[in-house]
C-alpha positions in Angstrom: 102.7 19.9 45.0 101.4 21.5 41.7 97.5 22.5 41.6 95.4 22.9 38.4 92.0 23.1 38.9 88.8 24.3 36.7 85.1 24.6 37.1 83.8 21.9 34.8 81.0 19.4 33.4 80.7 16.1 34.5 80.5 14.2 31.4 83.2 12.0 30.5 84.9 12.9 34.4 83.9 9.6 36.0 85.1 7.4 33.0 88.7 9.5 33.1 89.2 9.3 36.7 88.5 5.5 36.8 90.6 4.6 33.4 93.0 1.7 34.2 94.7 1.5 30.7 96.5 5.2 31.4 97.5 4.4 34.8 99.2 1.6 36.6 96.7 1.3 39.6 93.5 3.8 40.4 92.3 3.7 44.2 89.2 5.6 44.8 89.6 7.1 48.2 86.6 8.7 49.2 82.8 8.8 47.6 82.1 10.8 50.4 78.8 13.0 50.5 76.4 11.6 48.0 73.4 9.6 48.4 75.7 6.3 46.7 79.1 5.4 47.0 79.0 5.0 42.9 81.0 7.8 41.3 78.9 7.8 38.1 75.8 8.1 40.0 77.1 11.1 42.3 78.3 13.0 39.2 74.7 12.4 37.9 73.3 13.3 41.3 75.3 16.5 41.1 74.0 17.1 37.5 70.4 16.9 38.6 70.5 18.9 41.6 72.6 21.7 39.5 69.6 21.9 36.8 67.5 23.9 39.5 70.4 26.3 39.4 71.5 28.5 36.6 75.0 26.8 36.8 76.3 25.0 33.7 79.9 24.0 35.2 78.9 22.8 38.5 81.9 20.7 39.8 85.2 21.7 40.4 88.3 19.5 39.4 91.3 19.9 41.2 94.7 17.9 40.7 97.2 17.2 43.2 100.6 16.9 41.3 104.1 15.8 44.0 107.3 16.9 42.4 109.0 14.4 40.9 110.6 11.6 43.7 108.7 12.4 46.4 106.7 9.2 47.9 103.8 11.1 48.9 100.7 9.2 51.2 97.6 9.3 51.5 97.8 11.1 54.6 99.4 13.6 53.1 97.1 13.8 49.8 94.0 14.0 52.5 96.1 16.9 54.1 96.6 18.8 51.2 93.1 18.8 49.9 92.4 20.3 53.1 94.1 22.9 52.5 92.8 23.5 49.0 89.2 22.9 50.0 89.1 25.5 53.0 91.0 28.4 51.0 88.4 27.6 48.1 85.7 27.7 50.4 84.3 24.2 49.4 84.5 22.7 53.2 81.9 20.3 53.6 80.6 19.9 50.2 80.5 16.3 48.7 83.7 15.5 46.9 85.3 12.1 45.0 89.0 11.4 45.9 90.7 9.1 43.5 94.8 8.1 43.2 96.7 7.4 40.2 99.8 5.6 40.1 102.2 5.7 36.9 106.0 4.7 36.2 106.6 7.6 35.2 108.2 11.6 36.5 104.6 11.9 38.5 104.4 8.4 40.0 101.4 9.5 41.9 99.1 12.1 41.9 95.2 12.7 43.1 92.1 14.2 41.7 89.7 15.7 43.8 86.0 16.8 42.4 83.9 18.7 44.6 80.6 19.5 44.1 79.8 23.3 43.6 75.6 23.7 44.4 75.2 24.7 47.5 72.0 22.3 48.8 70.7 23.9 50.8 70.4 27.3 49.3 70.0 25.4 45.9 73.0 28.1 44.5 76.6 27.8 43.2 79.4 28.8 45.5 81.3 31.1 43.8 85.1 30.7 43.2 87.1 33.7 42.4 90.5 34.1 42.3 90.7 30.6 42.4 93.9 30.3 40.3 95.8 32.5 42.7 94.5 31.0 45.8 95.8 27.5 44.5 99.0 28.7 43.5 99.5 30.2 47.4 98.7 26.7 49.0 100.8 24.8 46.2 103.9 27.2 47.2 102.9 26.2 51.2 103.0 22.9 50.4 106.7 22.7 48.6 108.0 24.8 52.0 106.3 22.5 54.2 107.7 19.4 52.8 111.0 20.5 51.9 110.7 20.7 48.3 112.7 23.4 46.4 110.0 25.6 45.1 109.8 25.5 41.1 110.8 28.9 39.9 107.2 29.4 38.1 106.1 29.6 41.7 108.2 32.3 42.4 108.0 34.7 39.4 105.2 34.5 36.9 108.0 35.6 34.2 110.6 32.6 34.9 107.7 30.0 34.6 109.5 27.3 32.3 106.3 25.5 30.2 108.7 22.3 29.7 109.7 21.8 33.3 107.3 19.2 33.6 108.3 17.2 30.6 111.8 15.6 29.2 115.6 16.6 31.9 117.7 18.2 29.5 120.3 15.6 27.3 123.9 16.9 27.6 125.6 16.1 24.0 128.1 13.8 24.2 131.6 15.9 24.0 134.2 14.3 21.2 137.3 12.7 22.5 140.3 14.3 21.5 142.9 12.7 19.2 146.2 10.9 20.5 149.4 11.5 18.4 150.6 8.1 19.7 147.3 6.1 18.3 147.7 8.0 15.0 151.3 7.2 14.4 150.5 3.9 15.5 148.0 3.1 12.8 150.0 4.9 10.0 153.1 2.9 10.7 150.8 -0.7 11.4 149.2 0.6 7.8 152.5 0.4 6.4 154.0 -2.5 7.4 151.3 -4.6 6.4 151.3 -3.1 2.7 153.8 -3.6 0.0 152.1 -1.0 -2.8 150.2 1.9 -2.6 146.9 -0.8 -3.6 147.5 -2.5 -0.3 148.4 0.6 2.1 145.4 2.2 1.0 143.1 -0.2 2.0 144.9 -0.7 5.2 144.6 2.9 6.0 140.9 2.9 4.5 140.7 -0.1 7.6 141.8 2.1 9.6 139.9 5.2 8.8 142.4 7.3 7.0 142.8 8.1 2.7 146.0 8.4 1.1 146.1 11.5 -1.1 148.8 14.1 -2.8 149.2 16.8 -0.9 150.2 20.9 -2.4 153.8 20.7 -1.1 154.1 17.5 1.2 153.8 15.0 -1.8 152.1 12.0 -0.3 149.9 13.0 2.9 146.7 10.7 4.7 143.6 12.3 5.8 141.2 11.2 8.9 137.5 10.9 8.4 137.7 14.8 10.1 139.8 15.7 7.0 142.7 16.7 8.9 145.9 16.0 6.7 149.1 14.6 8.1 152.4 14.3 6.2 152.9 10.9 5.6 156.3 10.6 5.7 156.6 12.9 8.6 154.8 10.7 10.5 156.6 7.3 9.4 159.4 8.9 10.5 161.1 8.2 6.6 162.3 9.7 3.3 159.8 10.8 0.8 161.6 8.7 -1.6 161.5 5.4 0.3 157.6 6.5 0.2 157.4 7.0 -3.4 159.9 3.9 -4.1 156.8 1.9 -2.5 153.9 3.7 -3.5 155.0 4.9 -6.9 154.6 8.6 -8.0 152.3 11.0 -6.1 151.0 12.9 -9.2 148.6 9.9 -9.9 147.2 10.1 -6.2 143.7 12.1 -5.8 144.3 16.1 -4.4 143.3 16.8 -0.7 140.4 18.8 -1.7 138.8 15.9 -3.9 139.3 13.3 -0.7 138.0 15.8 1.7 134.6 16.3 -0.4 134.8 12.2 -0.9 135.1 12.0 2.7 132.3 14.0 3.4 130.0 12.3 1.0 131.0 8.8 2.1 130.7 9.8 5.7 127.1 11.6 5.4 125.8 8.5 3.9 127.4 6.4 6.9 125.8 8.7 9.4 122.5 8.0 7.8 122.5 4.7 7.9 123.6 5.3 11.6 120.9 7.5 12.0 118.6 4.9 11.1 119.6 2.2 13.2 119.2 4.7 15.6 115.9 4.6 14.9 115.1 1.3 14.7 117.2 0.4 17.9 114.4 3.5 19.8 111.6 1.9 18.1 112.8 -1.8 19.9 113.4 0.0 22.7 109.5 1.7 23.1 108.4 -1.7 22.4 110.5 -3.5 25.0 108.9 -0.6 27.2 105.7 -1.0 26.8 105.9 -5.0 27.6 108.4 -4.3 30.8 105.7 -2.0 32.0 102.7 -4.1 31.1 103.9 -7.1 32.8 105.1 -4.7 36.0 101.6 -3.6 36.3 99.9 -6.9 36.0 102.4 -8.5 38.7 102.1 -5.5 40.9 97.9 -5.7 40.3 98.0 -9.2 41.3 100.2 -8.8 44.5 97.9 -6.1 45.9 94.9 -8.0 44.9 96.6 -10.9 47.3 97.4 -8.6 49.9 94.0 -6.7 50.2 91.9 -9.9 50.0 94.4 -11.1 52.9 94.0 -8.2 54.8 90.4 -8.4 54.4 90.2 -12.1 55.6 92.0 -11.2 58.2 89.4 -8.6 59.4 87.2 -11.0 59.5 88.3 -13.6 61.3 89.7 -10.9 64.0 86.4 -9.1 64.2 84.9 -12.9 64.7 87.5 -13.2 67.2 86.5 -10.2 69.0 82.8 -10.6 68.9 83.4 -14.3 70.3 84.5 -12.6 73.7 81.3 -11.4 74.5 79.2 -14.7 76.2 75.3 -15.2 75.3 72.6 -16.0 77.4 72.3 -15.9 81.1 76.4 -15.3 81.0 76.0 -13.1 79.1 73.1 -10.8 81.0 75.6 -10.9 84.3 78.7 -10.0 82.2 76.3 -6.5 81.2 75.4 -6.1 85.3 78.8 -6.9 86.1 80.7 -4.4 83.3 82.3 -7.3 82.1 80.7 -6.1 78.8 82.2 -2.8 78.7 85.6 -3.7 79.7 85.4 -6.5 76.8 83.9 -3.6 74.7 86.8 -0.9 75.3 89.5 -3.7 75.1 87.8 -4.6 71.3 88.1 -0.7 70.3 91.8 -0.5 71.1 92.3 -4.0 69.5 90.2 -2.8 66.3 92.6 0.4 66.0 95.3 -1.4 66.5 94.8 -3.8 63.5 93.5 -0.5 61.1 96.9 0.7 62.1 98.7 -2.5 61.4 96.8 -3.0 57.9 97.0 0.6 56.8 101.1 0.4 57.4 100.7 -2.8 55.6 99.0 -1.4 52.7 101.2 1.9 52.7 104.1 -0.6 52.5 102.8 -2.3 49.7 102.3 1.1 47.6 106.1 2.3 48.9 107.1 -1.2 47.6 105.8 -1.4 44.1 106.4 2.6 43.5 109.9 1.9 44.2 109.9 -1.0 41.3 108.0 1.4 39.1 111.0 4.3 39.7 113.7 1.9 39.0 112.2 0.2 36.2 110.8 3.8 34.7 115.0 5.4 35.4 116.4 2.6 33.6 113.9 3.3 30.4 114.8 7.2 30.7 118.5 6.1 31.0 118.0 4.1 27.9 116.1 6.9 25.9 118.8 9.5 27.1 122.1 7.2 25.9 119.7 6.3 22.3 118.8 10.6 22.2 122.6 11.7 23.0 123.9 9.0 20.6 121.4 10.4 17.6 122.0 14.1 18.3 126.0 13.3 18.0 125.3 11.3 14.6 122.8 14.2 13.6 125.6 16.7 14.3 128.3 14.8 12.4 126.0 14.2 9.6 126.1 18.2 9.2 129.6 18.5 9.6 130.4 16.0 7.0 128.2 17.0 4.3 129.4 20.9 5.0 132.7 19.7 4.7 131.8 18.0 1.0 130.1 21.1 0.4 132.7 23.6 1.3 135.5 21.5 -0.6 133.3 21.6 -4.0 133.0 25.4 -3.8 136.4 26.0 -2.7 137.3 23.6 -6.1 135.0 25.5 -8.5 136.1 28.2 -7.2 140.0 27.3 -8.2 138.9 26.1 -11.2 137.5 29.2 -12.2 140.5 31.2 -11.2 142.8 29.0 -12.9 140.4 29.7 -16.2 140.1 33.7 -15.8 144.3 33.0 -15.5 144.9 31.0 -18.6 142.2 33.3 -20.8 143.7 34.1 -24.3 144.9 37.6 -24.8 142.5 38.1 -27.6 139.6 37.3 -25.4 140.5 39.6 -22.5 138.8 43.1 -22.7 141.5 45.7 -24.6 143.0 48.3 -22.3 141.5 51.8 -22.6 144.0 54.0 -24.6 144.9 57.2 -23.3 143.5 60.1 -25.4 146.2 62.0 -26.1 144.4 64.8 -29.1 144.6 64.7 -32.6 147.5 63.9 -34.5 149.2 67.3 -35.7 148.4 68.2 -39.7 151.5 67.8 -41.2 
């Protein structure tokens, strides 16, 4: 278990610990040495006894955090704060125990607030080190459960701020191209097409542009901008290509479809991008309702159970009392021992239904934090396929609009070579002539 802990105040503390709308269920444990069993009226109770002390933080908050899957108890919780409590020498002092259950990495997790005044001696026990002493019993507690110990436990220097929060989302790797599906939609592309009008918008179908390549006349590019001779790949001669398609000269160059490519396909990936969007927006919605109603079944079926369990109580401790007879019967039962054996027999019978309803209850909690962790994986399942699918979309967005990019400079950049090339003479700079003297005086 993680510990955090602080010397604190207690305003605000009882409304936190008891707030329903953060957590699916809160079970207050133990109220356990104040003059009430209210937990806003022992904080207040601690506040009052702490103003005849010079202490201003005057409880002590500590959190009980299991890693992530384990289906911790109560038993265990209790047997942790033990720990705590004795190596932060607050043993015996009164303390509130309450449980929260979520959906989510930390399905449940305890706070414990002790009270730090000293009665009796109307003084604050003090707490130093406290920090480091927590951190010992939280490592204890990972090796005495079997938990691998998080690395921050180990060395202060490898403590990872973010292991608590979101797994890490492996990006989706792109699947490579098959020659056989390429030559297959170039020649399906062709044989549905009788002009170049036509197999264009085929291969546009398809994904591909027809353009006029440097050397291979007519060539298609993928939405990747990798060219491919067209009639290469057809498997003909270039002139049964041009005989259907007409001259190549009037088809666009490969750098102008690449940087057409790349704007076409950056606007794509933002609409993508925002269904993306819209699709995670659904999806936190859907969420929210999943879990709401969850919670509000699971509330009612423990309300059911507990109120059966308690009737049950009842009618057994009715049960038991019956055994005892009144009256005259009842003063020779007590001379007889009759009363004691019934007596003893009641106190085994008694533990043995505590036992029966605590399993019960423990069954319950086992039960419904099972639905929580399946309903709370398939959300995180659904988040991670909506994250990887954006962060693939995000990453072809930049590829696309480098590759417009990259294809306009690498045009203005011909263009402007082609222009310092076909300068008139005039306007070029005149060659430096070689100084040779003055001409000889004839």
């Amino acid at each position: 278990m993680i510990l955090h802990g602080n010397a604190r105040r207690s305003e605000g503390l009882a409304h936190h610990l008891l707030r329903d709308d953060e957590n699916d269920h809160v079970r207050v444990l133990a109220v356990e040495g104040f003059a009430t069993d209210n937990m806003y009226e022992a904080f207040e109770e601690t506040r009052a006894i702490a103003s005849g002390t010079r202490c201003e933080k005057y409880l002590f908050s500590l959190s009980f955090s299991p890693p992530e899957g384990a289906d911790t108890t109560d038993e265990q919780f209790f047997s942790a704060i033990q720990k705590a409590e004795e190596r932060l020498n607050l043993v015996g002092q009164p303390r509130v125990i309450v449980v929260h259950e979520k959906g989510d990495h930390r399905d449940s997790h305890a706070h414990v607030v002790w009270s730090r005044i000293d009665a009796v001696e109307m003084k604050a026990i003090p707490m130093p080190f406290n920090k480091l002493r927590m951190k010992e019993v939280s490592r204890e507690l990972f090796v005495e459960h079997g938990h691998e110990i998080p690395r921050g436990l180990l060395n202060r220097e490898e403590r990872n701020p973010l292991n608590y929060t979101f797994e890490q989302y492996q990006h989706a790797k792109r699947i490579g191209k098959d020659a056989k599906a390429i030559k297959s939609d170039l020649l399906d592309a062709w044989s549905q097409s009788d002009d170049a009008k036509s197999f264009n918008a085929a291969l546009e179908h398809k994904g591909y542009r027809l353009a006029r390549g440097d050397r291979r006349g007519f060539v298609v590019l993928d939405i990747d901008g990798e060219v491919y001779s067209l009639p290469k790949w057809l498997g003909i001669k270039t002139k049964a290509v041009r005989d259907r398609l007409g001259e190549e000269r009037v088809l666009p160059r490969v750098d102008e479809t690449k940087a057409d490519i790349g704007r076409a396909m950056s606007a794509k990936m933002d609409e993508h991008r925002a269904e993306l969007r819209s699709r995670n927006e659904d999806r936190k919605a859907m969420r929210s309702a999943q879990r709401k109603a969850l919670v509000e079944r699971q509330r009612g079926e423990r309300k059911t159970a507990l109120d059966v369990i308690a009737a049950r109580q009842i009618e057994e401790a009715k049960a038991r009392q019956a055994k005892f007879r009144t009256g005259l019967s009842a003063l020779w039962d007590w001379v007889r021992g009759e009363n004691k054996r019934i007596k003893a027999e009641n106190e085994v019978e008694a533990a043995k239904s505590l036992a029966r309803d605590q399993a019960e209850r423990e069954a319950l909690i086992l039960k419904q934090r099972e639905q929580r962790h399946w309903l709370a994986t398939r959300q995180k399942e659904q988040a991670q396929k909506l994250r990887s699918d954006y962060e693939q979309v995000s990453e072809d967005r930049t590829r696309f609009e480098e590759m417009a990019v990259q294809t306009q400079r690498d045009e203005d950049e011909r263009r402007e070579a082609f222009k310092r090339k076909r300068r008139p003479t005039s306007a070029r700079k005149p060659r430096r002539s070689r100084n040779k003297g003055p001409e000889p005086d004839l």
